[in-house]
C-alpha positions as a Python dict, from the first residue, in 0.01 Angstrom:
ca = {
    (1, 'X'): (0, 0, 0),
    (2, 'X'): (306, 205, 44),
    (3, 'X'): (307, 550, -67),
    (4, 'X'): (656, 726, -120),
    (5, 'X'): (784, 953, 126),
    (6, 'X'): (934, 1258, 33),
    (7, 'X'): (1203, 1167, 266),
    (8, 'X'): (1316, 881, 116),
    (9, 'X'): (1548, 927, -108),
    (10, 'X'): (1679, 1193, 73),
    (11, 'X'): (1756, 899, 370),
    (12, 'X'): (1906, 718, 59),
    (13, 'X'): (2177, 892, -41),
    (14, 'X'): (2274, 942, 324),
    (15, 'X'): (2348, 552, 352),
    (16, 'X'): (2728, 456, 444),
    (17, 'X'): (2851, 817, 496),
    (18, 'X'): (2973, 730, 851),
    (19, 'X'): (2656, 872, 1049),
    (20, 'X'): (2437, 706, 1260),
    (21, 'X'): (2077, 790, 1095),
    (22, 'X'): (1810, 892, 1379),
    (23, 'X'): (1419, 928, 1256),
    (24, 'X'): (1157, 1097, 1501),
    (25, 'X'): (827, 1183, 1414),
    (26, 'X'): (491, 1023, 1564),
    (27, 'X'): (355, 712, 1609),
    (28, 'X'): (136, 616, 1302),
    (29, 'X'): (335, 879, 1070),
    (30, 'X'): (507, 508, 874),
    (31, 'X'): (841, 536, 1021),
    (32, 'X'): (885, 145, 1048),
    (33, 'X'): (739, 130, 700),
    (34, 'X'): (970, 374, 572),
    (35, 'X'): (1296, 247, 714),
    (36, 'X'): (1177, -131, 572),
    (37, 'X'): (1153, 9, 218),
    (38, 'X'): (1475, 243, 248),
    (39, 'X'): (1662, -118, 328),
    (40, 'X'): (1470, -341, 150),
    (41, 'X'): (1732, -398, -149),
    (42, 'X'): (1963, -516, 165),
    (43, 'X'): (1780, -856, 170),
    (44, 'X'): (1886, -1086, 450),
    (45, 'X'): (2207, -834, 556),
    (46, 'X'): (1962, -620, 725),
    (47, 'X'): (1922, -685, 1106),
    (48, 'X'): (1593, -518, 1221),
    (49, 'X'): (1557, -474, 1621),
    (50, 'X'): (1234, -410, 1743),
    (51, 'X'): (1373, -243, 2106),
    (52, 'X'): (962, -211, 2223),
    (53, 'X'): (988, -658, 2209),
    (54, 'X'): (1078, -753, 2595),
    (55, 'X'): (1417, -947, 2476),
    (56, 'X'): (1581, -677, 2253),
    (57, 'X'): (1476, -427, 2541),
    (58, 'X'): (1656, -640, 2848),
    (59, 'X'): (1955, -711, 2604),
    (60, 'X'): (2030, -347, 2546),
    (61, 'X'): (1956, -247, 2898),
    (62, 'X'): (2187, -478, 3085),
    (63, 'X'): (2489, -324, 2869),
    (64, 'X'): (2658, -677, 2776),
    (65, 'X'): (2898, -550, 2510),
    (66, 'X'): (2937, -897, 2384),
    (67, 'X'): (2594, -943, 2383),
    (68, 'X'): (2560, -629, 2198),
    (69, 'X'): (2818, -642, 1962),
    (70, 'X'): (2641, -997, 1852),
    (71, 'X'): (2332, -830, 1745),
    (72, 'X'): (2491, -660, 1462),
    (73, 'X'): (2797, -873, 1364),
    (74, 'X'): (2755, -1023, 966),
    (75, 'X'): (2523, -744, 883),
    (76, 'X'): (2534, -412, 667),
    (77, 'X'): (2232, -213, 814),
    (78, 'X'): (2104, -234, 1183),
    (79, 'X'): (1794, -42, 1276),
    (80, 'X'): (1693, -57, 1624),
    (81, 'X'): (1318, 46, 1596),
    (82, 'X'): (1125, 266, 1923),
    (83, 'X'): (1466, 324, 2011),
    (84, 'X'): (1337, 578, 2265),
    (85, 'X'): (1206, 295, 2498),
    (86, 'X'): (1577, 204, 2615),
    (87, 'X'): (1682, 445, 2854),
    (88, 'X'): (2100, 509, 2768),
    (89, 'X'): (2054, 405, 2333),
    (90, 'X'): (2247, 718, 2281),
    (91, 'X'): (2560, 500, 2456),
    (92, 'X'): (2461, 193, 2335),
    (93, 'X'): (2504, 311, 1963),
    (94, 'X'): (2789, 507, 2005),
    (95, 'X'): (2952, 186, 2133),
    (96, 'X'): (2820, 33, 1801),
    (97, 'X'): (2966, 299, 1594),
    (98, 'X'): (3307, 321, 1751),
    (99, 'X'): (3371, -26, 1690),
    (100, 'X'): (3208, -149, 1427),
    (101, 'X'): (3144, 163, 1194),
    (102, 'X'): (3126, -18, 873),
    (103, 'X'): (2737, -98, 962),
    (104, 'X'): (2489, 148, 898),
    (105, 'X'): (2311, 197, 1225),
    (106, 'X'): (1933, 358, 1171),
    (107, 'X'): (1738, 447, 1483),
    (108, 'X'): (1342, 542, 1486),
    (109, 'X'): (1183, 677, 1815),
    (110, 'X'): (846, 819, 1873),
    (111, 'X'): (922, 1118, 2104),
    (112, 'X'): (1174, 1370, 2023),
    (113, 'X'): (1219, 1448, 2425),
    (114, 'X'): (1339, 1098, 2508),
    (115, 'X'): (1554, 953, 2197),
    (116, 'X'): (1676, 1377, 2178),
    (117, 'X'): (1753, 1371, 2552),
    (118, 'X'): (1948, 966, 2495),
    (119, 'X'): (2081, 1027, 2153),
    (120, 'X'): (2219, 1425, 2157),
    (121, 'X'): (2521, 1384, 2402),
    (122, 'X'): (2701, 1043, 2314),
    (123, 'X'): (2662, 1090, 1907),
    (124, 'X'): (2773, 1422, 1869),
    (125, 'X'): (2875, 1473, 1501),
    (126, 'X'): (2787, 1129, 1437),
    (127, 'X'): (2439, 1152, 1341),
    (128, 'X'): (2181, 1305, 1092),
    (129, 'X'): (1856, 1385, 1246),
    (130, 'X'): (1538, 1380, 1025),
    (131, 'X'): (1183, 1371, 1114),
    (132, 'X'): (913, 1212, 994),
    (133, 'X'): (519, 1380, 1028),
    (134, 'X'): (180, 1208, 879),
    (135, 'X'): (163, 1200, 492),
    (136, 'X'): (147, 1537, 389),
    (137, 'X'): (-56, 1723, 174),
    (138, 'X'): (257, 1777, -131),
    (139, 'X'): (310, 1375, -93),
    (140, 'X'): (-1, 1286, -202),
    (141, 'X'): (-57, 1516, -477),
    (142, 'X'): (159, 1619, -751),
    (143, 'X'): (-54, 1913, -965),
    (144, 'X'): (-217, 2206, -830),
    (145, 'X'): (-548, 2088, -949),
    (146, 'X'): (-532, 1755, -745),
    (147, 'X'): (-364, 1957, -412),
    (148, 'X'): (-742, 2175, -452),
    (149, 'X'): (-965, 1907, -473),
    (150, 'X'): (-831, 1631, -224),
    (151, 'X'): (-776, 1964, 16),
    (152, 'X'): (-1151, 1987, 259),
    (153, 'X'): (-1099, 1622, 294),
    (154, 'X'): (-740, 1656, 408),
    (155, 'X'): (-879, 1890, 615),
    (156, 'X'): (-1147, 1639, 780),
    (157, 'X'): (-925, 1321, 852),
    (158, 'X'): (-547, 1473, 812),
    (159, 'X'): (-268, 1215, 633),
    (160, 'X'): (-226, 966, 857),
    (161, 'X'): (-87, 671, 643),
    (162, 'X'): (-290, 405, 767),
    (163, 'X'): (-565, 591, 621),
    (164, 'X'): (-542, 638, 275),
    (165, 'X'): (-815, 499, 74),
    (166, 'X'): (-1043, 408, 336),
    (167, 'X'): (-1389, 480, 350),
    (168, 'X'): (-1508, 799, 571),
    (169, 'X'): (-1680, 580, 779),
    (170, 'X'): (-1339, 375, 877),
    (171, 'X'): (-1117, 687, 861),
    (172, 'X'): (-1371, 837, 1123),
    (173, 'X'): (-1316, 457, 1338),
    (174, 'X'): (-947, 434, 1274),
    (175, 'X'): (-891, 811, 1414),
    (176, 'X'): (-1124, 779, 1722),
    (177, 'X'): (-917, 419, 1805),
    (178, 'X'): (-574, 639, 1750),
    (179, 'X'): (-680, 901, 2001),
    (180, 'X'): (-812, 598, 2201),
    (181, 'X'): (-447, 398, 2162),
    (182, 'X'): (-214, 717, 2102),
    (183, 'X'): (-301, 975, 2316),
    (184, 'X'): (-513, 799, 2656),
    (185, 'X'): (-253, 504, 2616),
    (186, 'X'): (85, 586, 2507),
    (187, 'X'): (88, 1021, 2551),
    (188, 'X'): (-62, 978, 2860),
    (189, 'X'): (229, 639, 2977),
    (190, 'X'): (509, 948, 2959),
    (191, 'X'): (689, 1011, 3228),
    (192, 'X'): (580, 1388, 3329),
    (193, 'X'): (208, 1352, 3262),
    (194, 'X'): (97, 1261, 3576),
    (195, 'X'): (-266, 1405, 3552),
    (196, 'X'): (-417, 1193, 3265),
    (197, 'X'): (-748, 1363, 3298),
    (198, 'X'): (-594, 1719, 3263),
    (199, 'X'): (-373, 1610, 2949),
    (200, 'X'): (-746, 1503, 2755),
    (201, 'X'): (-918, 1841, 2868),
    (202, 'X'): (-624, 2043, 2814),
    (203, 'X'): (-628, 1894, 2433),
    (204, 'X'): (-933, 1940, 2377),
    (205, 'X'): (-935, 2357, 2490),
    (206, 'X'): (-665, 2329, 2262),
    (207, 'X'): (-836, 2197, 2003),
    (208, 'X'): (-1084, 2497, 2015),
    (209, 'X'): (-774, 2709, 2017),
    (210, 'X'): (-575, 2686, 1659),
    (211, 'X'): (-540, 2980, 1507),
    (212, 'X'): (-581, 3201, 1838),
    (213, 'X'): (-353, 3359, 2066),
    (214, 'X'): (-313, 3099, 2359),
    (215, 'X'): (-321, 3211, 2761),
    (216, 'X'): (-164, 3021, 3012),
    (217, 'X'): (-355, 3201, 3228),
    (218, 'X'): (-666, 3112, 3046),
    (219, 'X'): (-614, 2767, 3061),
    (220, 'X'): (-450, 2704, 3377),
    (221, 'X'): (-775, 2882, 3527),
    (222, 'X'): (-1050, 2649, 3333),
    (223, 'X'): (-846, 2353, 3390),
    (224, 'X'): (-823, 2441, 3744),
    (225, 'X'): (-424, 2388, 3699),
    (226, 'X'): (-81, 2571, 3732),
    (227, 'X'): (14, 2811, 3469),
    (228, 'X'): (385, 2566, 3533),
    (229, 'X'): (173, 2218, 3487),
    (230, 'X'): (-18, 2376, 3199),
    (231, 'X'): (308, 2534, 3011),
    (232, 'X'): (492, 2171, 3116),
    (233, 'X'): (219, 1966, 2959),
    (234, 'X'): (230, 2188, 2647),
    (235, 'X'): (606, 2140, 2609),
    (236, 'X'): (541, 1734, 2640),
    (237, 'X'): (288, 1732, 2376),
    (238, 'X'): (481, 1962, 2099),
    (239, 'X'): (761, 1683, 2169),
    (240, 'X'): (585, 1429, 2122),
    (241, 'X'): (449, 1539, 1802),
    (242, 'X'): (117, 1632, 1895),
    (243, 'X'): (87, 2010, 1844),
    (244, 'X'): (337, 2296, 1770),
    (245, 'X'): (348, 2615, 1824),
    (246, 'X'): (438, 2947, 1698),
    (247, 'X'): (562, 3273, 1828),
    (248, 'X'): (492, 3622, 1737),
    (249, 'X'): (737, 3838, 1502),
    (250, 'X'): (907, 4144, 1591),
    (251, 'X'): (1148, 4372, 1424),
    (252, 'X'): (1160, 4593, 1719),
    (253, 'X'): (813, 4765, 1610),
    (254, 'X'): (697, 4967, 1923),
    (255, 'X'): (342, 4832, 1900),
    (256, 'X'): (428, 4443, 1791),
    (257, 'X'): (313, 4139, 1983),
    (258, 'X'): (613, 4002, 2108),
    (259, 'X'): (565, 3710, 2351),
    (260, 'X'): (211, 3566, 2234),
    (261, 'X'): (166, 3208, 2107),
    (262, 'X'): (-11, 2977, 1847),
    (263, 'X'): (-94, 2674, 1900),
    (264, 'X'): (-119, 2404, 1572),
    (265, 'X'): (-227, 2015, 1585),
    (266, 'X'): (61, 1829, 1369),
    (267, 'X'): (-232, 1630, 1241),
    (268, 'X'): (-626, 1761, 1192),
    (269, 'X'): (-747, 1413, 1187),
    (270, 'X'): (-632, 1400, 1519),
    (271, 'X'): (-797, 1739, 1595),
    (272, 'X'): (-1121, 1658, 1474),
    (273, 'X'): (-1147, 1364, 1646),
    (274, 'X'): (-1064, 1503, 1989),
    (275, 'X'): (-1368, 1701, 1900),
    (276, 'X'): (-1606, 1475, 1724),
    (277, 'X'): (-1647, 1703, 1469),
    (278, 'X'): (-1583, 1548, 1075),
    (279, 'X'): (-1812, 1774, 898),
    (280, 'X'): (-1713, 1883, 581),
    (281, 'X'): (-1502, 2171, 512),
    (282, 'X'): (-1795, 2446, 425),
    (283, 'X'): (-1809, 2762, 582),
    (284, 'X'): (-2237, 2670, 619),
    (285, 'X'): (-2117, 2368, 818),
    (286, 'X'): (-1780, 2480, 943),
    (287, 'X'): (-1776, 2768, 1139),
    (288, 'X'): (-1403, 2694, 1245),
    (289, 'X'): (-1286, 2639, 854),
    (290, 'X'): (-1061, 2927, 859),
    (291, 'X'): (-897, 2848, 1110),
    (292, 'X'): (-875, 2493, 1020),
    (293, 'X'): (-743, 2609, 640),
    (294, 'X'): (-496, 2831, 837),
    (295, 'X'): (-369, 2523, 1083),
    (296, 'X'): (-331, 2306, 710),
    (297, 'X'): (-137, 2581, 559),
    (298, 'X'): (138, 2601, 824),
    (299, 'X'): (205, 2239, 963),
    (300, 'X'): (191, 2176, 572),
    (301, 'X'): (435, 2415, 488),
    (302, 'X'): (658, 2285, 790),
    (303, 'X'): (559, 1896, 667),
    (304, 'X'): (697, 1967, 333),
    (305, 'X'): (1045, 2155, 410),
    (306, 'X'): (1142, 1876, 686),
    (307, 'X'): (1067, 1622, 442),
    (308, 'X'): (1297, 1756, 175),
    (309, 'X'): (1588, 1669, 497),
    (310, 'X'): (1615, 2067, 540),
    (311, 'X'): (1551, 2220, 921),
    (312, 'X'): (1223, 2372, 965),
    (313, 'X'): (1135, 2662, 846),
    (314, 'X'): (1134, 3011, 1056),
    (315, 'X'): (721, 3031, 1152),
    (316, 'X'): (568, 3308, 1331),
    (317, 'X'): (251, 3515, 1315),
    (318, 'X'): (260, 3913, 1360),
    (319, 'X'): (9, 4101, 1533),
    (320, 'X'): (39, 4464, 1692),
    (321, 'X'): (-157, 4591, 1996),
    (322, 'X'): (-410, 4783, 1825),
    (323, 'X'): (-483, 4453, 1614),
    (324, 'X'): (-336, 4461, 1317),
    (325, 'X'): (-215, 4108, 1243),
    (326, 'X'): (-104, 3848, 936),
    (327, 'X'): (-190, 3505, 944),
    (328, 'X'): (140, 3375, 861),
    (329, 'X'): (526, 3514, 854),
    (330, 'X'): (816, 3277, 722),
    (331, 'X'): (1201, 3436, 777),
    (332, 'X'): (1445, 3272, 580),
    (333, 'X'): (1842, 3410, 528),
    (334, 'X'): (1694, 3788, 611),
    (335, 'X'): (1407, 3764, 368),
    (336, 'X'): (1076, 3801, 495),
    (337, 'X'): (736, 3656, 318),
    (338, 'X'): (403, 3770, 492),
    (339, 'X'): (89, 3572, 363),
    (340, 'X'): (-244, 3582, 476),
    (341, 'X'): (-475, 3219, 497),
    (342, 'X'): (-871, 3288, 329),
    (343, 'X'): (-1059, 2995, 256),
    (344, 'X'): (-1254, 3077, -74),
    (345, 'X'): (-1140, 3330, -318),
    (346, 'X'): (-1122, 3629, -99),
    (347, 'X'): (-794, 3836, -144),
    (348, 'X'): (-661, 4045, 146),
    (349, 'X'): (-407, 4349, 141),
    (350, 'X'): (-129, 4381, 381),
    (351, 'X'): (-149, 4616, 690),
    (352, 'X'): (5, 4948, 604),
    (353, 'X'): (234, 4942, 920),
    (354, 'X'): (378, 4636, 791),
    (355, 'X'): (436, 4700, 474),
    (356, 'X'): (612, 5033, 582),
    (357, 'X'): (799, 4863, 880),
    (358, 'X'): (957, 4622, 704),
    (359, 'X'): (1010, 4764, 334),
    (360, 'X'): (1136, 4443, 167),
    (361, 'X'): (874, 4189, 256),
    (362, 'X'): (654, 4003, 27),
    (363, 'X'): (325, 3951, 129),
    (364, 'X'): (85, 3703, -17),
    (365, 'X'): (-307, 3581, 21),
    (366, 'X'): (-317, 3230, -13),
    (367, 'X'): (-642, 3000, -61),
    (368, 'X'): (-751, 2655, -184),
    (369, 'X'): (-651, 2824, -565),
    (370, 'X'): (-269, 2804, -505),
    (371, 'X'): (-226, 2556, -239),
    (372, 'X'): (10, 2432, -380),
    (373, 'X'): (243, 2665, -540),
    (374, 'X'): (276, 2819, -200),
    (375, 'X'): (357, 2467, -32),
    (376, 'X'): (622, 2407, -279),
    (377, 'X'): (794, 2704, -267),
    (378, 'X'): (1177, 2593, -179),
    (379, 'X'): (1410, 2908, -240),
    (380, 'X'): (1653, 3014, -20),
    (381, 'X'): (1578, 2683, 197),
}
């Protein structure tokens, strides 16, 4: 069952405007599906080129322009699907565009690093970049009463698409196979990782990690590692869509926090799995649910702005050295909006060095009563 993406018709209305349409996101987050029902309506003038399939790959690698140029010849759309698996595509479609750029040329890739590093340099002002995450919390819901309940169990098994209305029991199955197929198979296949075992227990720290301040040192120490192999590996997972991070803000305060780190998983499905831990989202059985509520909140937030086709949002967290801190800190044209993440009802009041540091912020505590209102928000985007 298809469930609309936010991104849709935003992809839509960017059909036939002379740009070459590129799609990243993760594997699993319905990219394929998406693209098939943006180009459905096409019927039969649709060419779809699966570049992971051993043929399509060899054909675009040996650079036979007449070879090529047959693929799409007699068709309106062309999407060239995994596009990051053939090393030069960035060429290879600005061929395409240059001389035939009557065709709508759509490319999908799995890693931003790769199909970034291919696509960047030979399309220049001929593209429009979107990306695609799991199903996010604002897609699946449309009220504020619906965003509350369905929240502790977005919370368990994240929004994977493949997902939806399943069972517990198979969303636990299906999750433990896609850190199984995604992460040991494919993350670990990337050129750069070359310590497979170091990638799964780096992860996993990680994993233990969201919503705390994260030391290279630390880690590079348990994992017996490099601080440069640790901070290399982190890099290679954020592009391929497995975590992000955040940085710390600073407006020049003497005492702020300016070089310290979050770390987020894109998807808590994901997370949980990596830890075998599906419980549900009470603070009796989940010591880690603030956190976890706090993890939701931002890749949320991020989720919904991409998917609207805007850039992503300004993210940081503040903390000084004596430890005052707030959760959450989103900077958009000069404005500044401070909230603070408590699962329950619990309302929190801003640090007084904040509030007189930076006069015109708006601070905010945000729980599971309004979710939503605070994922929605879309001024000044």
């Amino acid at each position: 069952m298809y469930i609309k993406r936010t991104l849709e018709e935003v992809i839509k209305n960017q059909l036939f405007k002379g740009k070459v349409i590129i799609l990243y996101g993760p594997r699993q987050s319905g990219k394929t599906t998406l693209v098939k029902e943006i180009v459905k309506d096409f019927g039969t003038s649709v060419r779809f080129v699966d570049c992971e399939l051993l043929a399509n790959h060899d054909l675009l690698t040996r650079r036979n322009t007449e070879e090529i140029f047959s693929l799409v010849r007699g068709y309106k759309i062309v999407v060239f699907d995994e596009a990051q698996t053939v090393k030069g595509i960035g060429s290879v479609l600005k061929s395409l565009f240059d001389h035939y750029p009557e065709i709508q040329y759509i490319s999908t890739g799995s890693s931003s690093f790769d199909l970034i590093n291919e696509v960047s340099e030979p399309l220049t002002g001929r593209s429009r970049e979107y990306i695609l995450y799991p199903l996010g919390l604002t897609e699946l819901t449309d009220r504020a009463f619906d965003a509350e309940n369905r929240l502790g169990d977005f919370m368990r098994f994240g929004g994977y698409p493949g997902l939806q209305g399943e069972t517990e029991e198979e969303k636990k199955i299906q999750l433990n196979a896609l850190v199984s197929q995604y992460l040991y198979k494919n993350i670990l296949s990337i050129e750069g990782f070359r310590k497979p075992e170091l990638v799964v227990s780096l992860l996993k720290l990680l994993a233990f990690q969201i919503g705390h301040e994260v030391s290279f040192r630390e880690l590079s120490q348990t994992l017996n590692a490099s601080i440069a192999t640790v901070q290399k590996y982190i890099g290679l997972l954020e592009t391929n869509y497995v975590i992000m991070r955040i940085g710390a803000y600073s407006g020049n305060g003497r005492k702020e926090v300016v070089r310290s780190k979050k770390i987020f998983f894109i998807d808590l499905g994901l997370r949980n799995a990596l830890i075998d831990n599906f419980a549900p989202m009470q603070s009796t059985a989940r010591p880690d649910v603030g956190v976890v509520f706090e993890n939701c909140m931002i890749v949320e937030r991020l989720k919904h702005v991409v998917h609207l086709g805007h850039r992503a949002p300004k993210q940081f967290f503040w903390r000084t050295v004596d430890q005052k801190e707030i959760d959450y800190i989103e900077e958009r044209n000069g404005r500044i909006k401070a909230f603070e993440f408590k699962w329950g009802s619990i309302s929190a009041q801003a640090p007084k060095s904040f509030m007189e540091h930076y006069k015109n912020a708006s601070f905010e505590t945000i729980n599971q009563k309004n979710v939503y209102p605070f994922l929605l928000q879309e001024e000044d985007l």
